[in-house]
N, C-alpha and C positions, 0 to 999 in steps of 0.2 A: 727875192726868192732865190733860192740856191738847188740846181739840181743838179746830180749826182749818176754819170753813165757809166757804170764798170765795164771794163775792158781787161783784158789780157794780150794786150799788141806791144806794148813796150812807148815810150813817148815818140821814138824816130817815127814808127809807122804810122802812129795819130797824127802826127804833125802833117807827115807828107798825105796822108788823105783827106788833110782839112786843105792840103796848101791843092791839090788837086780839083780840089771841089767848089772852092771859095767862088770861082764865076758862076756856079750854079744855084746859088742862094736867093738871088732877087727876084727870078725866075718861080722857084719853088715857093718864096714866100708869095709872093706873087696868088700864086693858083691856090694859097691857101684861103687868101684874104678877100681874094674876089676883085681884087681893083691894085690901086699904082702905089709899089712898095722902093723903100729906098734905103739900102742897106750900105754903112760904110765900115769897111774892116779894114784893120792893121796890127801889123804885130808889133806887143810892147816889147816883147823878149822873144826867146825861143817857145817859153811856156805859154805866153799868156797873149791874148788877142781881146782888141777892144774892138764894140760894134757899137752902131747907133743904126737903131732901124726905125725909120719914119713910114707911119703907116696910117688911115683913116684920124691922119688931123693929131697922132699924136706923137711923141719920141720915148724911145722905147730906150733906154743903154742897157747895154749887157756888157757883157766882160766872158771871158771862156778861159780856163786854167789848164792846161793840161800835167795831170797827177800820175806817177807813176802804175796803178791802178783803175783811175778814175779819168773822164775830161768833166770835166765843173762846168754848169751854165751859172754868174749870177745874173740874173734880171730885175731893172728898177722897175715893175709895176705902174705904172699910173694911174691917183685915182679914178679917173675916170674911162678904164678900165679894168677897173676888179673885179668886174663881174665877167668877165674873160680870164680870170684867174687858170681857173681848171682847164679851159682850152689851150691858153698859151704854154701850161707846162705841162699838159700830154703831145702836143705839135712838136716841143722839144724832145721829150724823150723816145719819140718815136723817130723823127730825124736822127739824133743823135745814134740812135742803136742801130739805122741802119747804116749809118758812116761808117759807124765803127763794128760792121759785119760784110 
């Protein structure tokens, strides 16, 4: 699944408040999930950042872009969490929008 946070900040100031924030993610995931999350991020360039977040038994990869306009979440789903579909990408874009305000 691919979602989609417009912004208006330019890539330097997205970049620098994901690079700002990035210790704060396991924590936040954390208190969304209820229990013990495990998040590993790196950047493959200056735009793009890969994650793997291990969560209730399952692996989650994402990928994050950041677009002149936009920062891109993709997320591989798992099936057996589909039915967390609509959770997992309102938890994103509600993350995301506050990052990037």
């Amino acid at each position: 699944m691919r979602i989609s946070i417009p912004h208006t900040l330019g890539k330097e100031e997205v970049r620098r408040r994901l690079n700002a924030r990035m210790g704060e993610a396991e924590g936040k995931a954390a208190d969304i999930v209820g229990g013990m999350v495990s998040i590993d991020m790196s950047w493959v360039d200056q735009d793009h950042m890969k994650m793997d977040v291990s969560a209730m038994g399952f692996q989650v990869p994402c990928a994050l872009e950041i677009e002149e306009t936009a920062l891109a979440f993709d997320v591989e789903i798992p099936a057996g969490l589909g039915f967390a579909r609509k959770m997992i990408e309102g938890t994103i874009r509600e993350k995301g929008e506050k990052l990037l305000t």
